[in-house]
C-alpha positions as CSV (number, residue, x, y, z in Angstrom):
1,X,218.1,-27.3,-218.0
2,X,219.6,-24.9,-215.4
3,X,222.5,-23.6,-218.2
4,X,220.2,-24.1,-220.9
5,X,217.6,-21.7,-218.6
6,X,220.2,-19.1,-217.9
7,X,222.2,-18.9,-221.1
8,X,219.1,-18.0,-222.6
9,X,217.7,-15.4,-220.1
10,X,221.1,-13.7,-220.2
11,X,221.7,-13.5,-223.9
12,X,218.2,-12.1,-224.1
13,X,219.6,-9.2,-221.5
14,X,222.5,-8.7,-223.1
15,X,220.2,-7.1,-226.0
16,X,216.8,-6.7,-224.2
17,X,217.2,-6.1,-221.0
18,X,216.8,-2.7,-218.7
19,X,220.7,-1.2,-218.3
20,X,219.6,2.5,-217.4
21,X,217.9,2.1,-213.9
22,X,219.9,4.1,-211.2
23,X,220.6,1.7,-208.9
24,X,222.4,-0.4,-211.7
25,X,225.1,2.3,-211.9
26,X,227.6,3.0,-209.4
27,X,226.3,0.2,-207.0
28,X,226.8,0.5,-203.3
29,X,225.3,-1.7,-201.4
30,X,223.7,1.6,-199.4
31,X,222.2,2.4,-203.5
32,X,221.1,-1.4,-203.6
33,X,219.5,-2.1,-200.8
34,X,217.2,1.6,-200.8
35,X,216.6,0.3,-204.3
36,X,215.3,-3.4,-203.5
37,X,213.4,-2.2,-200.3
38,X,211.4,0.4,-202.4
39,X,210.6,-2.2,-205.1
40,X,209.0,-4.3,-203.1
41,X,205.4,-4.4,-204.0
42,X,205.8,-1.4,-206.0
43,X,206.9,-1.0,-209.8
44,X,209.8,0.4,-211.1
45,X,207.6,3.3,-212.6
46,X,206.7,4.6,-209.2
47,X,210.1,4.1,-207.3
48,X,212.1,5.9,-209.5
49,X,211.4,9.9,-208.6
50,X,211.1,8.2,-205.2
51,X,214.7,6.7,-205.4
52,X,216.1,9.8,-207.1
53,X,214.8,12.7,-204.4
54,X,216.1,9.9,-201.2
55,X,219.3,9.8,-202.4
56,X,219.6,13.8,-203.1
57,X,218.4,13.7,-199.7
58,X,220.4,11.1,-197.9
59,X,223.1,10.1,-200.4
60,X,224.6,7.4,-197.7
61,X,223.7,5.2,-194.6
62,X,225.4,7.9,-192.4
63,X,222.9,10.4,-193.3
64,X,220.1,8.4,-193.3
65,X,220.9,7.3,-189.7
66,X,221.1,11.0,-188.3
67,X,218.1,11.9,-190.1
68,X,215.2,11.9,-187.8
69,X,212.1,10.0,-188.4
70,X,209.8,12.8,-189.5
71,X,212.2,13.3,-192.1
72,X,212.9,10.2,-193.2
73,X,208.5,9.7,-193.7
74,X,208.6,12.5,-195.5
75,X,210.6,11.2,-198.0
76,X,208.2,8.2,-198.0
77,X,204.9,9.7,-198.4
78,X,203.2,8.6,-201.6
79,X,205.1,5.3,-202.0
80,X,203.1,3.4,-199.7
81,X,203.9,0.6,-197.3
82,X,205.5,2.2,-194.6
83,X,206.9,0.3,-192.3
84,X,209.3,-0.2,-195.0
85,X,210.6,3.5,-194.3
86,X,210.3,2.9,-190.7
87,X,212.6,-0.6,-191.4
88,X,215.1,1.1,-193.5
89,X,215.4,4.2,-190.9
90,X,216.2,1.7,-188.5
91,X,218.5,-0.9,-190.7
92,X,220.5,2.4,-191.2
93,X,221.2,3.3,-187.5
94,X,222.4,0.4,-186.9
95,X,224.5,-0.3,-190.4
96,X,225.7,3.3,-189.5
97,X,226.8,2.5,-185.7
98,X,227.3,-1.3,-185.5
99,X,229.3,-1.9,-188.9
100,X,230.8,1.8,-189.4
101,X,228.4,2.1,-192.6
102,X,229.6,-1.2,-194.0
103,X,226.5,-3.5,-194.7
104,X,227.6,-7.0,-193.8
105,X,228.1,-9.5,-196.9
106,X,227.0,-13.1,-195.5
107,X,223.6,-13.6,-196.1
108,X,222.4,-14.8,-192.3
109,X,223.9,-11.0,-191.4
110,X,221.6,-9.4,-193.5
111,X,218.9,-11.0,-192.9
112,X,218.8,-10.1,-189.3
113,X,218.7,-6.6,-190.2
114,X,214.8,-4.8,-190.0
115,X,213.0,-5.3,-193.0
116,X,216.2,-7.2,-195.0
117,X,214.5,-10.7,-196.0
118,X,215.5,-13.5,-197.9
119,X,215.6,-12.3,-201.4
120,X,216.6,-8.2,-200.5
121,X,219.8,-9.7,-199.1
122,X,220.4,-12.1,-201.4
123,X,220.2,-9.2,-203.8
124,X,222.7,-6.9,-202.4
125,X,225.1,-9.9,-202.4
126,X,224.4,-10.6,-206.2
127,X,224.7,-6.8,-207.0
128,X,227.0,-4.9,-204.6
129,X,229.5,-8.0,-204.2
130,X,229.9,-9.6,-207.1
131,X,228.9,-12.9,-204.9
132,X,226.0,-15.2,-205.7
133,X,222.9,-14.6,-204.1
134,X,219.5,-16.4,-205.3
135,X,216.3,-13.8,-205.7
136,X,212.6,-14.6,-205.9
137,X,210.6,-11.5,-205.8
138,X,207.5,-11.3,-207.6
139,X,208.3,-11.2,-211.0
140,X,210.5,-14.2,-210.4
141,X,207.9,-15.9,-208.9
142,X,205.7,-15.6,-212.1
143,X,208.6,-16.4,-214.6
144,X,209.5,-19.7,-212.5
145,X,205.8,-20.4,-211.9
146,X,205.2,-20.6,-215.5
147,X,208.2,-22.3,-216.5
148,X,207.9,-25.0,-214.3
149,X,204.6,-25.3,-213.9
150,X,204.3,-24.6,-210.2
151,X,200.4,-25.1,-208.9
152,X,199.0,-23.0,-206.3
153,X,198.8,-19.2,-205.2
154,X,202.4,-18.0,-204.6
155,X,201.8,-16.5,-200.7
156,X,201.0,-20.0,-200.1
157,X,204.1,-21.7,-197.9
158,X,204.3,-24.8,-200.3
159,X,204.4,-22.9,-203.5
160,X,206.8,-20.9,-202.1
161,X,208.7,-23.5,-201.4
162,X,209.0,-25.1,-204.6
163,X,209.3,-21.6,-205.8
164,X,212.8,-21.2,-204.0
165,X,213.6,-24.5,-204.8
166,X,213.5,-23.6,-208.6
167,X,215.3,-20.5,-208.0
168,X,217.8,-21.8,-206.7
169,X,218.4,-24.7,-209.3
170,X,218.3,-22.4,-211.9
171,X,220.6,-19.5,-210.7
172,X,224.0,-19.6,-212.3
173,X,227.1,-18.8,-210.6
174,X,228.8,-16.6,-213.3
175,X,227.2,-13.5,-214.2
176,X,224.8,-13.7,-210.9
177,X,223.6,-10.2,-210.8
178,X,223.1,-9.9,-214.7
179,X,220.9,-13.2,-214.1
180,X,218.5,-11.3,-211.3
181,X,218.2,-8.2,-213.2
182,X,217.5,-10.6,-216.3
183,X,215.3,-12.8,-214.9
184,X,212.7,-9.6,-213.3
185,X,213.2,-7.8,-216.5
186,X,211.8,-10.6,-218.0
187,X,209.0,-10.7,-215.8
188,X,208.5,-7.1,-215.6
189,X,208.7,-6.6,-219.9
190,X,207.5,-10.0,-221.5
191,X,206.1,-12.7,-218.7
192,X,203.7,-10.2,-217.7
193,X,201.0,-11.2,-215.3
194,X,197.8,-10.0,-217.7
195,X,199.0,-10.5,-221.7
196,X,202.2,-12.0,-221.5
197,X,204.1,-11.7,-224.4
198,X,205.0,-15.2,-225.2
199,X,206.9,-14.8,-228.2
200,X,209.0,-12.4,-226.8
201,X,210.3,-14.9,-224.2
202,X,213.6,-16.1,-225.3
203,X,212.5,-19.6,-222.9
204,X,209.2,-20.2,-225.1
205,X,210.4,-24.1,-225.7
206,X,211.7,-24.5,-222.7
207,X,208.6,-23.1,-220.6
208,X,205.8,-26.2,-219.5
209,X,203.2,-23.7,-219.6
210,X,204.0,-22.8,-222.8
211,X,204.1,-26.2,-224.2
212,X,200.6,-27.3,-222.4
213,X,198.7,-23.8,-223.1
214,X,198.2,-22.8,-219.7
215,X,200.5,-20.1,-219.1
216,X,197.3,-18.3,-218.0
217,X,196.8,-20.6,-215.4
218,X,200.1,-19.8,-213.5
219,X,200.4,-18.6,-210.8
220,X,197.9,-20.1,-209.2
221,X,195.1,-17.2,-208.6
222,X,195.1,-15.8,-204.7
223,X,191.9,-17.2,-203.5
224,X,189.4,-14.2,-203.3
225,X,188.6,-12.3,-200.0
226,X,186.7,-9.1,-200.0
227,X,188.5,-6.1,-197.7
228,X,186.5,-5.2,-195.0
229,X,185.3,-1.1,-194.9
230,X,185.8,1.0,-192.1
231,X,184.9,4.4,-191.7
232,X,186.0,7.2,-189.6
233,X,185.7,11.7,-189.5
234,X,188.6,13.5,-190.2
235,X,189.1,17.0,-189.0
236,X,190.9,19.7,-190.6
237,X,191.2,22.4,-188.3
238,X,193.0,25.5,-189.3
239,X,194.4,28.8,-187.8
240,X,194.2,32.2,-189.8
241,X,197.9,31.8,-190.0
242,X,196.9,28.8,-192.0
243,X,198.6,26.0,-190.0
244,X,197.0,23.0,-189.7
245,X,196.3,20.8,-186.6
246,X,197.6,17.5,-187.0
247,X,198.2,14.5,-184.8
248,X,201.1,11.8,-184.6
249,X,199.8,8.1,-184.7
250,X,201.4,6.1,-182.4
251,X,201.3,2.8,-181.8
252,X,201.6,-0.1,-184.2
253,X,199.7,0.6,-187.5
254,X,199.6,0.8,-191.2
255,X,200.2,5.3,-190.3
256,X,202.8,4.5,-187.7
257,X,204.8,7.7,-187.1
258,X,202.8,9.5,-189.3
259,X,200.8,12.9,-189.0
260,X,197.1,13.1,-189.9
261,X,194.5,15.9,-189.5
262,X,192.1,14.7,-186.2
263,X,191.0,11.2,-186.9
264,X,187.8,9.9,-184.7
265,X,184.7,8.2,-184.6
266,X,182.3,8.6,-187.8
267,X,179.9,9.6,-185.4
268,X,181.9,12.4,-183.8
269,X,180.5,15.9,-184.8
270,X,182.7,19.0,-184.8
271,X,181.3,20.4,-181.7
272,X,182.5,17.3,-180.2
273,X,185.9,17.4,-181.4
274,X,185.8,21.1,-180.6
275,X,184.8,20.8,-176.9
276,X,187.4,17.7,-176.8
277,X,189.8,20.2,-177.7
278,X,188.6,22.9,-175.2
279,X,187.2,25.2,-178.2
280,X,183.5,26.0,-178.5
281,X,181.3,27.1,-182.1
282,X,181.9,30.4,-181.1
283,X,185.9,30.1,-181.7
284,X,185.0,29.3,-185.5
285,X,184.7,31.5,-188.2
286,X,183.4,28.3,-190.4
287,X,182.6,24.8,-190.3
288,X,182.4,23.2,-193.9
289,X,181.6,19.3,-194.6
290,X,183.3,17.7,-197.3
291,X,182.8,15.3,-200.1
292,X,183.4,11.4,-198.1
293,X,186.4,9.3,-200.2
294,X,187.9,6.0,-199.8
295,X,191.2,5.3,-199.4
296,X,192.2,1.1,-199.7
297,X,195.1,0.2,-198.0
298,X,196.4,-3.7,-198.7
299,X,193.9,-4.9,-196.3
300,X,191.2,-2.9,-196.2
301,X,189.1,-0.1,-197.3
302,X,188.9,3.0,-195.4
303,X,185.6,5.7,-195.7
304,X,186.3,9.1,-194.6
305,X,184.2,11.8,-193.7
306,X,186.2,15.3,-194.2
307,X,185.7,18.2,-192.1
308,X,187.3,21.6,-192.0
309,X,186.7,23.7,-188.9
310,X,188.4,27.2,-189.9
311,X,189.0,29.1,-186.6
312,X,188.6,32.9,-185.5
313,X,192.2,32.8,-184.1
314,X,194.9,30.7,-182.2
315,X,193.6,29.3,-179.6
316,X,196.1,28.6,-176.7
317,X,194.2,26.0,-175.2
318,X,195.7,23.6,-177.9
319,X,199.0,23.5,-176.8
320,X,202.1,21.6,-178.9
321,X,202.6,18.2,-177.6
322,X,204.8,15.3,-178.5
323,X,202.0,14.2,-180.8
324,X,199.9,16.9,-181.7
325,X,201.1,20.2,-183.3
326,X,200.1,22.6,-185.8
327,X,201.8,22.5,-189.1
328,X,201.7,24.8,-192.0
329,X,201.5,23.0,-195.4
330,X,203.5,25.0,-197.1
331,X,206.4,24.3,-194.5
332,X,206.1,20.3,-196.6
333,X,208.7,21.7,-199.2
334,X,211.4,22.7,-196.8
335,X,213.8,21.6,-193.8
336,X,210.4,21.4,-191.3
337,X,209.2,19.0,-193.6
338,X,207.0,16.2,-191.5
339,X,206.1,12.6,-192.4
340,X,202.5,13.0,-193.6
341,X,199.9,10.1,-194.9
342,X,198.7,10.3,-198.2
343,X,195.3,11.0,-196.9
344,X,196.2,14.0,-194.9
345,X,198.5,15.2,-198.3
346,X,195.3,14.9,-199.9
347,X,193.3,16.8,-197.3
348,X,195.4,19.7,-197.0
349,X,195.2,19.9,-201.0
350,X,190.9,19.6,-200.5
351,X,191.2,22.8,-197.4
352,X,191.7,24.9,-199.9
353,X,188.4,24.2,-201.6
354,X,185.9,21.9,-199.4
355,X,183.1,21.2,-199.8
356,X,180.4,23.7,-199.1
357,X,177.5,22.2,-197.0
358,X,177.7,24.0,-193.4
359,X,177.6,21.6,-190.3
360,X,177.0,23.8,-187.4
């Protein structure tokens, strides 16, 4: 079964598969590993102007590791998940200073670097040298699933556990890193998770789903939990130079290290927020609220509540600190480039235009 598997899945590739993504040509395992660690839990579709501007700006681990973290979020912000960024920026530092820029090749090695699990490390074996390492990342998960019938949801600890169990019985030894790109392409192109294409799949009569008509039954469907809502005021306060007043979030969080405009309380009203930062109504030329938009993160839903407080001039009672300073948007597309959350890119984008109902 485990030739039969893989003989099948790679001749299927060889005139199917995907042979034109970037990290597939001149692998490293520096090009590998930013490649797996931005798939995860993203498609292909979304990494790859991602992939493509990170490398133009940090074409190796040495860069990377000098780069400082606003720089490095910058890069990130869109793509989603960051504490990936903040992994990698830290995986590179010490790549850069503990191995002299050579990623380790044993498995255990990698896997002790930040955000390097199981199946990224096993991937940078299969693909940057030519060793065998055995992959199970999403798409795998659903192809194996379905082929061996595997019951249950696959975040579940048993189901991943047969899961792995599979992948590795069914991994070959030659042609290992033609196998993993084989095996999520066909995941990816034809064992879709919503209208699979079943025959497409060169593994149609070997696949149990297949042969008992349940291929819509695996996986197993996570069991459902609604994402609580939380809701906060977000203040964009701006300068007539048009700089923006942003704040650092520190701490551990899902906005770790990066900037936002003023994030409080929904309850807090801009005179608040203006006395908190020694300002008064007078010091405003306006005060307009904005149109309230949700913004889901993985585990929750967040309602905010835009504000933009345009002021009469600089006031120098808000002085820089370590994690507050004033930032001018247009400043994103050059070297004082920050790490910004796609909320405050999408605030910036509204100050030009809120809303027009006038708070104070």
């Amino acid at each position: 079964m485990t030739t039969s598997f893989a003989d099948r899945l790679l001749d299927w590739w060889d005139g199917h598969g995907r042979k034109d993504l970037p990290w597939q040509s001149n692998k490293t395992a520096y090009r590998v590993w930013l490649s797996e660690v931005m798939l995860q839990q993203t498609q292909v579709t979304t990494v790859l102007p991602y992939y493509q501007r990170f490398l133009t700006r940090f074409p190796d681990v040495h860069e990377l590791a000098r780069a400082d973290q606003d720089a490095v979020l910058h890069q990130w912000t869109g793509l989603g998940y960051y504490s990936r960024a903040r992994n990698l920026h830290q995986t590179a530092q010490i790549v850069s200073i503990e191995f002299a820029g050579d990623f380790p090749r044993e498995q255990d090695a990698l896997e002790a670097l930040p955000g390097i699990g199981r199946s990224t490390a096993a991937a940078i074996i299969a693909s940057a040298y030519n060793a065998r390492g055995v992959i199970l990342d999403g798409n795998v998960k659903r192809v194996l699933a379905r082929l061996e019938t595997v019951d249950g949801h696959t975040t579940s600890a048993a189901t991943t556990k047969r899961l792995w169990e599979y992948a590795e019985e069914h991994t070959p030894f030659e042609r290992n890193a033609d196998y993993n790109q084989a095996i999520m392409d066909l995941g990816a192109l034809v064992c879709r998770r919503s209208k699979p294409e079943c025959d497409r799949c060169p593994a149609l009569d070997v696949c149990k789903a297949a042969a008992s008509e349940t291929v819509d039954r695996y996986p197993g469907k996570k069991p459902k939990k609604e994402k609580p809502v939380r809701q906060a005021s977000m203040f964009v306060v701006r300068a007539p130079s048009g700089a923006v007043l942003l704040e650092q979030r520190t701490g551990k969080g899902v906005w770790q290290g990066l900037w936002n405009p003023p994030e409080r309380a929904l309850q807090t009203s801009a005179e608040s927020l203006l006395m908190e930062l020694g300002l008064n109504q007078a010091d405003c030329l306006e005060v307009q609220g904005g149109s309230a938009f949700r913004h889901t993160f993985s585990h929750y839903h967040l309602d905010i509540l835009p504000t933009f407080i345009t002021l009469e001039k600089q006031p120098a009672a808000i002085a820089e600190a370590d994690t507050r300073r004033w930032h001018l948007p247009e400043a994103q597309g050059g070297n004082e480039a920050i790490g910004l959350s796609a909320v405050a890119v999408k605030l910036l984008e509204l100050a030009s235009n809120p809303g027009q109902e006038t708070l104070l």
